[in-house]
DRENSEVO-874940 format. One record per residue (C-alpha): x, y, z; residue number from 1. Coordinates in Angstrom, 1 decimal. Layout:
<pts>
@X:X; Y:Y; Z:Z; resi:NUM
...
</pts>
This chain:
<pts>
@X:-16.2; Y:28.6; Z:12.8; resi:1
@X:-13.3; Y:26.2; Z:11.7; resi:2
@X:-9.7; Y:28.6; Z:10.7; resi:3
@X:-7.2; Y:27.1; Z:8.3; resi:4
@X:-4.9; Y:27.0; Z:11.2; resi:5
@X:-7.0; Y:24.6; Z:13.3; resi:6
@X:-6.8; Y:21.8; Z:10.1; resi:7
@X:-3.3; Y:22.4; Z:10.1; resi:8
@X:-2.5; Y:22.7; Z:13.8; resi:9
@X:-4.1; Y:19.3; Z:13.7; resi:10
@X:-2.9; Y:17.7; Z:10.6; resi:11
@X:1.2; Y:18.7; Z:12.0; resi:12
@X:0.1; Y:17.2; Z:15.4; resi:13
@X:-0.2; Y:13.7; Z:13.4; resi:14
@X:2.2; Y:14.3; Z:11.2; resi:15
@X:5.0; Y:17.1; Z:12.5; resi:16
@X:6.6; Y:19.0; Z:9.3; resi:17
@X:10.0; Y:18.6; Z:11.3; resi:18
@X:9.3; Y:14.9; Z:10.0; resi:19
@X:9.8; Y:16.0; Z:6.2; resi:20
@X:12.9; Y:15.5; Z:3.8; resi:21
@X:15.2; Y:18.6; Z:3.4; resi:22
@X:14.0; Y:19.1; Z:-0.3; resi:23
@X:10.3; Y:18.7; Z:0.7; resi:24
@X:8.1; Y:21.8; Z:1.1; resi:25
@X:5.0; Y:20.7; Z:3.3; resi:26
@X:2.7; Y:22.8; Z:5.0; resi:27
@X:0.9; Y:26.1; Z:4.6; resi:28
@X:1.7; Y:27.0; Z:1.1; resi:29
@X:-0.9; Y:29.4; Z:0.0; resi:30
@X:-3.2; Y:31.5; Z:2.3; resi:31
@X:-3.9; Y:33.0; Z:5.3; resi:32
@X:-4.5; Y:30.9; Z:8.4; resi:33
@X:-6.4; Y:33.1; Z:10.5; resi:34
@X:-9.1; Y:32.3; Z:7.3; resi:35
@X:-12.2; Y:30.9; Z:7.8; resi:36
@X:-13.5; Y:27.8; Z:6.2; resi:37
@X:-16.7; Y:25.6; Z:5.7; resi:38
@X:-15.3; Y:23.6; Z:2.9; resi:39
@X:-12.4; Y:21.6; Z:2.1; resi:40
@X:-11.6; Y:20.0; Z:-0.9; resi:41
@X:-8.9; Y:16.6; Z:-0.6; resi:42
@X:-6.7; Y:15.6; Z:-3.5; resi:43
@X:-3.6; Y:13.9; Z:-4.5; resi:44
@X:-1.9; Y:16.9; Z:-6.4; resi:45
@X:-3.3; Y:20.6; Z:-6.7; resi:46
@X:-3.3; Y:21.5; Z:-10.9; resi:47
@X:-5.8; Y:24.2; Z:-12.4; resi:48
@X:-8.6; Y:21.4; Z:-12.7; resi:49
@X:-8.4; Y:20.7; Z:-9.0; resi:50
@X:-8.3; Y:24.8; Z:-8.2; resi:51
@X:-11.6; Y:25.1; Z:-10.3; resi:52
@X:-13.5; Y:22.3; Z:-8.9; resi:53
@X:-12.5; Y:23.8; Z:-5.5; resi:54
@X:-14.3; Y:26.6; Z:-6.8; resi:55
@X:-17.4; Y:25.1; Z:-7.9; resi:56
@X:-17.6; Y:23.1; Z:-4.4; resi:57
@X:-17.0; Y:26.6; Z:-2.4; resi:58
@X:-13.9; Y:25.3; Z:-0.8; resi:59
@X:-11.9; Y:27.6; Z:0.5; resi:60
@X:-9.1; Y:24.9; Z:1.4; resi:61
@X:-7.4; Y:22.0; Z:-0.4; resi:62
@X:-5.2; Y:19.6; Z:1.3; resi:63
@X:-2.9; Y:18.0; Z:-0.9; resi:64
@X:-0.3; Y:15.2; Z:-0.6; resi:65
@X:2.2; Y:16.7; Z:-3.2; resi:66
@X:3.3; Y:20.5; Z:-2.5; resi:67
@X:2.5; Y:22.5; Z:-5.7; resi:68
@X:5.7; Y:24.9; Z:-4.9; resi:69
@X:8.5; Y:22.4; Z:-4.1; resi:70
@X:11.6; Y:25.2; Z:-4.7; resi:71
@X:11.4; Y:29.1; Z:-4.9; resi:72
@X:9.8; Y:31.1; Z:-7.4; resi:73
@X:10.8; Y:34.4; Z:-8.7; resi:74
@X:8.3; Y:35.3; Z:-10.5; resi:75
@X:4.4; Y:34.5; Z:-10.9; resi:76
@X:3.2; Y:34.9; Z:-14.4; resi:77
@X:1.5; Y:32.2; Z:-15.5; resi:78
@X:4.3; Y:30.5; Z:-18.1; resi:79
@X:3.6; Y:26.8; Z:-16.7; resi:80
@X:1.4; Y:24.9; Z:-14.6; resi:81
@X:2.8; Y:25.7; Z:-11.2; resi:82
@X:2.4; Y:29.3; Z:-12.1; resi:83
@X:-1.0; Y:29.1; Z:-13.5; resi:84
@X:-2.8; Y:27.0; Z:-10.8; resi:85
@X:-0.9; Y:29.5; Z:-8.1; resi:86
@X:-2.6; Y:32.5; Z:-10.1; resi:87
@X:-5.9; Y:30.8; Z:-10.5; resi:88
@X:-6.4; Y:30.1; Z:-6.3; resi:89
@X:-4.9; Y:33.4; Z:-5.4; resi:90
@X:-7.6; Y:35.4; Z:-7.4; resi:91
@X:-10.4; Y:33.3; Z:-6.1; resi:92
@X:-8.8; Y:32.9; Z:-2.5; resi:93
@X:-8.6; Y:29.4; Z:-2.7; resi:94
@X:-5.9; Y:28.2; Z:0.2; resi:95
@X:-3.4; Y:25.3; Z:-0.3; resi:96
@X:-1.5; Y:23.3; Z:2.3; resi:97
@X:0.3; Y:20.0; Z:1.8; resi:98
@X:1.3; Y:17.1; Z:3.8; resi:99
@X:3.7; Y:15.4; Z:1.7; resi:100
@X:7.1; Y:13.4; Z:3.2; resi:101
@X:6.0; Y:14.0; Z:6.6; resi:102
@X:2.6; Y:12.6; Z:6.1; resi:103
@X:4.8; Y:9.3; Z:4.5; resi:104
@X:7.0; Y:9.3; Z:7.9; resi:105
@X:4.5; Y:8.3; Z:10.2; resi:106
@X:3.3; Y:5.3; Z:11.4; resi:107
@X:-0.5; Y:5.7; Z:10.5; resi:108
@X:0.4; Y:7.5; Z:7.5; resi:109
@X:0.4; Y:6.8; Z:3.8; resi:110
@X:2.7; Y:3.5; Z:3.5; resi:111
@X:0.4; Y:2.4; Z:6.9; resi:112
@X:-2.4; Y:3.2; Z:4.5; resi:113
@X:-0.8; Y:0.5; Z:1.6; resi:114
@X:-0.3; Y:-1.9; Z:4.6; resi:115
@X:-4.1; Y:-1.7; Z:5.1; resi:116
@X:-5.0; Y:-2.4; Z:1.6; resi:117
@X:-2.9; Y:-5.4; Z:1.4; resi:118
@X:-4.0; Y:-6.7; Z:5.0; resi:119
@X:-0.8; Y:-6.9; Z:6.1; resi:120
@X:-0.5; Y:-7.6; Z:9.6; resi:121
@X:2.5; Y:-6.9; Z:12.4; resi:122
@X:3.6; Y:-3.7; Z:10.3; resi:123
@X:6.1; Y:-1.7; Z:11.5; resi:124
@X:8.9; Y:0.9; Z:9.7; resi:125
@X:11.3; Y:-0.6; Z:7.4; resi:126
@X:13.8; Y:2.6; Z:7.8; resi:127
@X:13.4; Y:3.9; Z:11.2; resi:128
@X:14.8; Y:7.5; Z:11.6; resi:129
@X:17.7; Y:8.3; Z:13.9; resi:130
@X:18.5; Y:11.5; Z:15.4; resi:131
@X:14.9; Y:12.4; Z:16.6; resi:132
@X:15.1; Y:11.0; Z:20.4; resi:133
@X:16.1; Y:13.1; Z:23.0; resi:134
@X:16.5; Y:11.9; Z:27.0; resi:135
@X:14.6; Y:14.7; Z:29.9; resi:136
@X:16.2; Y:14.3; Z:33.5; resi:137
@X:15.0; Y:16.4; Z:35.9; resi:138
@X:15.0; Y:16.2; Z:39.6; resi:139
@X:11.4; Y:16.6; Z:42.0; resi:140
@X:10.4; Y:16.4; Z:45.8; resi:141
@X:8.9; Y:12.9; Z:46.5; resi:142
@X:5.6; Y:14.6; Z:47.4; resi:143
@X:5.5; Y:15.9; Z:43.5; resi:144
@X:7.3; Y:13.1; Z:41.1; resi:145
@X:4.0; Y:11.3; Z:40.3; resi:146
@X:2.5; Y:14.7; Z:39.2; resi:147
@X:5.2; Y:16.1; Z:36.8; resi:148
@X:5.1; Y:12.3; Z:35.3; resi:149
@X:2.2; Y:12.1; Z:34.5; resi:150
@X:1.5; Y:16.0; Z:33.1; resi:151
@X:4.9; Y:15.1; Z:30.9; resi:152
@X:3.8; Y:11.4; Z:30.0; resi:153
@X:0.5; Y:13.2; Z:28.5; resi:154
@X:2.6; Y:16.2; Z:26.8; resi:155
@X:4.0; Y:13.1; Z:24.4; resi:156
@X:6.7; Y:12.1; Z:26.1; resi:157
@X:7.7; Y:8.5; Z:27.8; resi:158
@X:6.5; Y:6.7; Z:24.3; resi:159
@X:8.6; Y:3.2; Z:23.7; resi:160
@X:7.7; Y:0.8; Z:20.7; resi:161
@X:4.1; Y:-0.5; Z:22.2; resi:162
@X:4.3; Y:1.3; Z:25.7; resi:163
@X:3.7; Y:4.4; Z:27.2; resi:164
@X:4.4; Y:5.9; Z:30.5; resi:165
@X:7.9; Y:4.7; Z:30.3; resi:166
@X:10.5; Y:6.2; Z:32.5; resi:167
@X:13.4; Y:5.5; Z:34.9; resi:168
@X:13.5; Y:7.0; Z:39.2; resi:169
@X:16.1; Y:7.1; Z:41.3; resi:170
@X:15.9; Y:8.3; Z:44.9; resi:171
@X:18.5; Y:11.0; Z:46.1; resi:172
@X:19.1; Y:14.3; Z:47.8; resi:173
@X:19.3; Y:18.0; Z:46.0; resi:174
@X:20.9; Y:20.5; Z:47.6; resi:175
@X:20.2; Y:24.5; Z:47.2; resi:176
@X:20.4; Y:27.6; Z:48.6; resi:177
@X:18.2; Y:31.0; Z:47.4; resi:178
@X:19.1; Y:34.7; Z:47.9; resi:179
@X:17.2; Y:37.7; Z:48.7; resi:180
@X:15.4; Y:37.8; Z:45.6; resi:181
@X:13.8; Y:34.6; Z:46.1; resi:182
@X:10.9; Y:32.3; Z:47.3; resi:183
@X:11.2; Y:28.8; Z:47.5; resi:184
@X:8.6; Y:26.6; Z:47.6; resi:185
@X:10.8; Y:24.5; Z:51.4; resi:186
@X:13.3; Y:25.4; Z:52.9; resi:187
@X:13.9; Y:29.5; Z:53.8; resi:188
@X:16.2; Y:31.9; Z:51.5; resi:189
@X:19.4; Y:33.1; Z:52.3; resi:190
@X:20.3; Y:28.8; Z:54.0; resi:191
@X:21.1; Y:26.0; Z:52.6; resi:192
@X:18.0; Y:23.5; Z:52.2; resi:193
@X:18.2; Y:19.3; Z:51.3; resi:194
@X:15.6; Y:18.2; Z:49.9; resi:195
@X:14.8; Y:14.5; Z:49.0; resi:196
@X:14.3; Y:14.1; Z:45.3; resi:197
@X:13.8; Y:11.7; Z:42.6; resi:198
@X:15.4; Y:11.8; Z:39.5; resi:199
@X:13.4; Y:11.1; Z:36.9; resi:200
@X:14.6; Y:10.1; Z:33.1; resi:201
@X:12.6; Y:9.5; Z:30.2; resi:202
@X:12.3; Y:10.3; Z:26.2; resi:203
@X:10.6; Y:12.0; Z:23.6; resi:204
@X:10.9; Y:13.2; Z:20.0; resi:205
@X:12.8; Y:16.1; Z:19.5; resi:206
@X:9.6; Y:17.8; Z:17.9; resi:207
@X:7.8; Y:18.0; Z:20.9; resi:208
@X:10.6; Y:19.4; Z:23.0; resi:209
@X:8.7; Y:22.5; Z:23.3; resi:210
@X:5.2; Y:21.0; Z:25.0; resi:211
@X:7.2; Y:18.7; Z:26.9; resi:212
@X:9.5; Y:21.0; Z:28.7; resi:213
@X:6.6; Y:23.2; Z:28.7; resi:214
@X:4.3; Y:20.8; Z:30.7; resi:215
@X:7.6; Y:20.5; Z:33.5; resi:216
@X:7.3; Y:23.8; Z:34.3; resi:217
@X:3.8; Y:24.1; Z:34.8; resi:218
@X:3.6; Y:20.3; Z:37.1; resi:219
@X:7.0; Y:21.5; Z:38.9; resi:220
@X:6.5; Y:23.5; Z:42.3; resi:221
@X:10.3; Y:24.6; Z:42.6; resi:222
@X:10.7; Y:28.3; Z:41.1; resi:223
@X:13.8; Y:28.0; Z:39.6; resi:224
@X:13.7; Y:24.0; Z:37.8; resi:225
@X:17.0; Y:22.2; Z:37.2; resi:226
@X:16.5; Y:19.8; Z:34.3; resi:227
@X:19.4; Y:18.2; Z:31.4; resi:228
@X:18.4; Y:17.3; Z:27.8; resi:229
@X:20.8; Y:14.4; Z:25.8; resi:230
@X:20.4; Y:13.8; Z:22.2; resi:231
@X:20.3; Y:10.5; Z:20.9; resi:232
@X:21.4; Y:8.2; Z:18.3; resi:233
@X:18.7; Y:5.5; Z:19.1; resi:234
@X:16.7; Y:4.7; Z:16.1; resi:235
@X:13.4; Y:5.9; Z:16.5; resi:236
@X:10.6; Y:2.7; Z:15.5; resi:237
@X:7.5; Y:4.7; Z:15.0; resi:238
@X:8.8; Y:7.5; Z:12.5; resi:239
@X:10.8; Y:7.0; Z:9.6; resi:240
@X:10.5; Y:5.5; Z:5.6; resi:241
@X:8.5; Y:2.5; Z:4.3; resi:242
@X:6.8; Y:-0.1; Z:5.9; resi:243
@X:6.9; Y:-4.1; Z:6.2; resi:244
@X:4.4; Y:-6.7; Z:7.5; resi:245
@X:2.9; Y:-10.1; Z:7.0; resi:246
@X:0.1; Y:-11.3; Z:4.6; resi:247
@X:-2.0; Y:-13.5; Z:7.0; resi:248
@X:-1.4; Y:-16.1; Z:4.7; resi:249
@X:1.5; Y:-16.9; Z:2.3; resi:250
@X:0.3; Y:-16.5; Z:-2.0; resi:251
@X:1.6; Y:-17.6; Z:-5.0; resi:252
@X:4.1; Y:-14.7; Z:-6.5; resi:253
@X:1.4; Y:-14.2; Z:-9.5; resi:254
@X:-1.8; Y:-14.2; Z:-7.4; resi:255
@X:-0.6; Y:-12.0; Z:-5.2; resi:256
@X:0.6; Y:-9.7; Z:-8.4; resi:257
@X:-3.2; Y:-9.7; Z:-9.6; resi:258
@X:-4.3; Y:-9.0; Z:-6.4; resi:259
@X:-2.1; Y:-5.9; Z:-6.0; resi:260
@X:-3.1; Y:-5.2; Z:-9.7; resi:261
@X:-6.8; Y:-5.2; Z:-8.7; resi:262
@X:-6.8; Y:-3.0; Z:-5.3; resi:263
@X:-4.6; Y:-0.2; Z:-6.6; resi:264
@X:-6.3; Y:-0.3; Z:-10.0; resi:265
@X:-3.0; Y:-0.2; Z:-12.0; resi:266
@X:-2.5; Y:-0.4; Z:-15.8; resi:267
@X:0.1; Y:-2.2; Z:-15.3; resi:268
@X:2.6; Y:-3.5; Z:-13.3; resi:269
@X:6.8; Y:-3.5; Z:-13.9; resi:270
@X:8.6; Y:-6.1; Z:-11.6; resi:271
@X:11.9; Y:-8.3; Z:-11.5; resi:272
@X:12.1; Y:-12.1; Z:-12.2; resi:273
@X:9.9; Y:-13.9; Z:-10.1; resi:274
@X:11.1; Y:-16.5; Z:-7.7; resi:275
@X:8.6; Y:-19.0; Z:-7.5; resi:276
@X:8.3; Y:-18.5; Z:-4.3; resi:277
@X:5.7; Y:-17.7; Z:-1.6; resi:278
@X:5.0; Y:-14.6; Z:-0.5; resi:279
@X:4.1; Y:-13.9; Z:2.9; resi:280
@X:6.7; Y:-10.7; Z:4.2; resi:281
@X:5.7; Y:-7.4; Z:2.0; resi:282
@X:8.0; Y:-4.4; Z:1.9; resi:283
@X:6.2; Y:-1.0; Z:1.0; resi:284
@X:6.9; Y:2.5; Z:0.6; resi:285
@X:4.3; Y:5.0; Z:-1.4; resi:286
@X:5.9; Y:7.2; Z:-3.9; resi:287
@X:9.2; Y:6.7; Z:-5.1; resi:288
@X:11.2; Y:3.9; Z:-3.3; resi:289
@X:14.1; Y:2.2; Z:-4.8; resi:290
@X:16.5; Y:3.9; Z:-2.2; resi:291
@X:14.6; Y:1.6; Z:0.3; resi:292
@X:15.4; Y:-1.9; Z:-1.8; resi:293
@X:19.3; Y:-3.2; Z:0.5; resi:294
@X:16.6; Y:-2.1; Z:3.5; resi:295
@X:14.1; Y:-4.6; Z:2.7; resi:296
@X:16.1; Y:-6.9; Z:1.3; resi:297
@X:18.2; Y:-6.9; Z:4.5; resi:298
@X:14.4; Y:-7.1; Z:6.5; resi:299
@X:14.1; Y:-10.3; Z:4.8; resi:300
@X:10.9; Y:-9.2; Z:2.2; resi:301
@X:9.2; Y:-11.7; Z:-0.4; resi:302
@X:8.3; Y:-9.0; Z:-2.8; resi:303
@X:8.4; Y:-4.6; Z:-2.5; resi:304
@X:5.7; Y:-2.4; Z:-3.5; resi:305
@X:6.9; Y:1.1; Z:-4.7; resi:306
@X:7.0; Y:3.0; Z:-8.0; resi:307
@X:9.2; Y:4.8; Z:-10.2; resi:308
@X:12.0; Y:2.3; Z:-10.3; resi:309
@X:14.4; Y:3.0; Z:-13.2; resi:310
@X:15.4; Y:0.2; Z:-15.8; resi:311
@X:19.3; Y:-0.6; Z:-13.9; resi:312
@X:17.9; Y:-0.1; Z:-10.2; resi:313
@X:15.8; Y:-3.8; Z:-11.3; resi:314
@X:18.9; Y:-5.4; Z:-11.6; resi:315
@X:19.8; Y:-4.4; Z:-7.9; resi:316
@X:17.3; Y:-6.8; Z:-6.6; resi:317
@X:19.8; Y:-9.8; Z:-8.0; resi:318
@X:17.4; Y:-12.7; Z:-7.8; resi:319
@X:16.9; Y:-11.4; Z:-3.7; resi:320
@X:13.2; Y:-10.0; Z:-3.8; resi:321
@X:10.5; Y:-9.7; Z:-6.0; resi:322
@X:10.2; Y:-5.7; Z:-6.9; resi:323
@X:7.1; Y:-4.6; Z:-8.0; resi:324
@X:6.6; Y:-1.5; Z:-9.2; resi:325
@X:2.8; Y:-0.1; Z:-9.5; resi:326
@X:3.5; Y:3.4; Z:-10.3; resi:327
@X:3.9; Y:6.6; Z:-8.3; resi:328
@X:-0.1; Y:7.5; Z:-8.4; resi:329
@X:-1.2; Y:4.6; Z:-8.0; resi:330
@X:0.7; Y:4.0; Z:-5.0; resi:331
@X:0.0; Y:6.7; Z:-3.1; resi:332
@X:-4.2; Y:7.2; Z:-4.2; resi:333
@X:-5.2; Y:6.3; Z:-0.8; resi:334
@X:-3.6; Y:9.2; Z:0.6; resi:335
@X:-6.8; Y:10.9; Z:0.0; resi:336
@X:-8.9; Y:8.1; Z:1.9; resi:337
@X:-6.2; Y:9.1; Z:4.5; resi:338
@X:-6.8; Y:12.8; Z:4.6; resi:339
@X:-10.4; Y:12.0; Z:4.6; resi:340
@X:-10.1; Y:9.8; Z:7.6; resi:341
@X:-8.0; Y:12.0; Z:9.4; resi:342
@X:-10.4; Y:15.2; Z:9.0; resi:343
@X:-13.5; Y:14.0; Z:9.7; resi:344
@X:-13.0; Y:11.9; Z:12.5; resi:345
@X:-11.5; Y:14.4; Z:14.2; resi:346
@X:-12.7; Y:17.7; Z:13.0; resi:347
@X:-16.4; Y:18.1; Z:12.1; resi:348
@X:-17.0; Y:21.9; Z:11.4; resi:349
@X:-16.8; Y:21.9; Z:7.8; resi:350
@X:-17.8; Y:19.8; Z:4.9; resi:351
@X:-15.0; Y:17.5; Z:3.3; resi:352
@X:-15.0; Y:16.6; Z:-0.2; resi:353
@X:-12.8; Y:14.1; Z:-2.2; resi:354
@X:-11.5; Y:15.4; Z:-5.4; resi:355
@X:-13.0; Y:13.9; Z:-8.7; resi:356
@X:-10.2; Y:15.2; Z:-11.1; resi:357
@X:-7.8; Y:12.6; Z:-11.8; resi:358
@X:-4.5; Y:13.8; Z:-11.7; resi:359
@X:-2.3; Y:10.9; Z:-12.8; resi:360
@X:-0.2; Y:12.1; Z:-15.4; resi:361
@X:0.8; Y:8.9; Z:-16.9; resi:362
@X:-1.5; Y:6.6; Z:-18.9; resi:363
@X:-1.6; Y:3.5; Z:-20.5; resi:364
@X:-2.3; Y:2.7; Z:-23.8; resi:365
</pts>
C-alpha cells in the first residue's frame, strides 16, 4: 500500500523543496504522511470544489501546483476560502501537498512543460541559480578510488551541463597515525603509516549534500574519513527560473501569436508592439514573469511567454522583444499533464485522476 510519504519522497526527489522561493510554501501542507492512499486527485489550485470532487473520487490526496496556505494562519473558522476548503478536507481527511516554485525550478518542470507545447528545441534555463553548487575533496587508497566514485557519482553527484561522472584525480601520499583506540584498515596503530592516495574532486547540489556524503562513508574503507566541502558561486544550468529555446522553424510574429492562442486555449492574449519580425528564439516562464524580461532580452529572445504583466512593465520591453502575456492559468494548465506524467510513470499503486473543476478565476467576456 502506497503512503503519502512515498508520493512526496518522490515528487521532492525531482523537484527538491530547498529549490522554492523564500515566500513559497510547498510541500506537505495538510495530512499525515504515514496515511495510506489508493487515490489521488491532480489540480492546478485546491478550492472547496476541488476538496469535494476529491471526495466523490475517494481520494485521499491532492497534489496541487499552488499551495492553499502560502503565510500563517491564526485561526481556522471558515471566514474565506482558504479557511473553508482547509475545514472542508480536514473533516473528510482529505490530504494536500503542493509543488509550487520548486516544481517551476527544474529543468523537466513546468516552464520545460511550455517548451514542450511550443516544440521548442535546445531548451535550457533562462535564469540559472547561483549559490547551489558545492565542491567534495576527499582523499582514498588507489585500490579503492574507483569504488567511492562511482557509489558518489550514483548518490547525484559529478553532474555537469550534459555529462555525468565528472570529476578531477590527482595522485599523492596521506600520511596518519592511530592510537590505542583504533583500527585501521593498513598500516598498524600507535606508527606512522603512508599511504598512496588519490584526491578526488567533484560537485553536487547543495540539496543532496546529505546522500552524497552519506554514500562516502559507506564506499570509504578508512575508519576515520578526511574529506573538505567549498561552496560555490558557479551558476548552476539545470535549476533555476524560466526557460528559452528555438522553434524548429522561424514564424511570422502573428502566426505564431494564434498558435500560442490555440494550444494554451486563451481568451485572449495582451502583448507589446509587434516587430515584424521572425520569431524563432522563445523566452518562457509559467506563472508570473515580468522580473525575467532584462534576462531574456539580454538571451537574445524574439518574443516571451508569461502572464500577469502590469500595464508600465509593457513599456520595459522598448521595441526589444515581443511580450506576450497569456495569463497566469493558462500558462501554467499543463502543470497537471506534468503531475500526471510524473506519478504514473513512476508510481503505480494508486489510481490518479485529473481534476475536472476549472479553477481559473479570471474570465473573459
Amino acid at each position: 500500500m502506497t503512503k503519502i510519504k512515498d508520493i512526496s519522497n518522490f515528487l521532492e526527489s525531482f523537484a527538491p523543496l530547498r529549490l522554492q522561493e523564500s515566500y513559497d510554501n510547498a510541500g506537505l501542507i495538510l495530512g499525515d504522511q504515514n496515511s495510506e492512499i489508493t487515490n489521488v486527485l491532480i489540480t492546478l489550485d485546491v478550492t472547496e470544489d476541488v476538496v469535494e470532487e476529491a471526495i466523490q473520487k475517494k481520494c485521499e490526496l491532492i497534489v496541487a501546483h499552488h499551495p492553499i496556505v502560502f503565510s500563517g494562519l491564526k485561526k481556522i473558522t471558515g471566514k474565506n476560502y482558504v479557511e473553508r476548503t482547509l475545514l472542508k478536507a480536514i473533516k473528510n481527511d482529505v490530504a494536500i501537498y503542493a509543488a509550487h516554485t520548486n516544481l517551476d525550478s527544474v529543468t523537466g518542470g513546468v516552464n520545460g512543460k511550455i517548451c514542450e507545447k511550443l516544440g521548442l528545441e535546445n531548451c535550457r534555463i533562462l535564469q540559472p541559480a547561483d549559490g547551489l553548487l558545492k565542491k567534495l575533496v576527499t582523499f582514498v587508497p588507489v585500490d579503492h578510488a574507483e569504488k567511492v566514485r562511482q557509489s558518489v557519482f550514483e548518490a547525484g553527484a559529478g553532474h555537469i551541463g550534459n555529462y555525468d561522472s565528472c570529476s578531477f584525480n590527482i595522485h599523492g601520499q596521506g600520511t596518519f597515525r592511530g592510537d590505542d583506540t583504533t583500527n585501521p584498515y593498513v598500516g598498524k596503530k600507535g606508527e606512522q603509516h603512508y599511504e598512496n592516495e588519490i584526491r578526488f574532486e567533484t560537485i553536487f547540489p547543495a540539496y543532496i549534500q546529505g546522500q552524497v556524503i552519506s554514500a562516502l562513508l559507506n564506499a570509504h574503507p578508512y575508519e576515520e574519513v578526511a574529506y573538505d566541502i567549498y561552496p560555490l558561486d558557479n551558476k548552476f544550468d539545470q535549476v533555476g527560473m524560466g526557460m528559452i529555446g528555438t522553434l524548429p522553424e522561424e514564424l511570422d510574429e502573428t502566426k505564431f501569436l494564434q498558435q500560442l492562442k490555440e494550444i494554451f486555449n486563451t481568451g485572449v492574449i495582451r502583448h507589446t508592439q509587434l516587430q515584424n519580425k521572425k520569431v524563432k528564439k522563445v523566452a518562457v516562464c509559467g506563472g508570473s514573469g515580468s522580473f525575467l524580461l532584462n534576462r531574456a532580452i539580454a538571451a537574445g529572445a524574439d518574443l516571451f511567454v508569461t502572464g500577469d504583466f502590469k500595464y508600465h512593465q509593457f513599456f520595459d520591453a522598448e521595441n526589444k522583444i515581443v511580450i506576450a502575456d497569456i495569463g497566469h492559468f493558462e500558462s501554467e494548465q499543463f502543470t497537471k499533464e506534468l503531475f500526471y506524467e510524473l506519478l504514473t510513470k513512476n508510481l503505480s499503486k494508486f489510481a490518479v485522476h485529473l481534476s475536472e473543476v476549472n479553477t481559473n478565476p479570471v474570465f473573459y467576456f
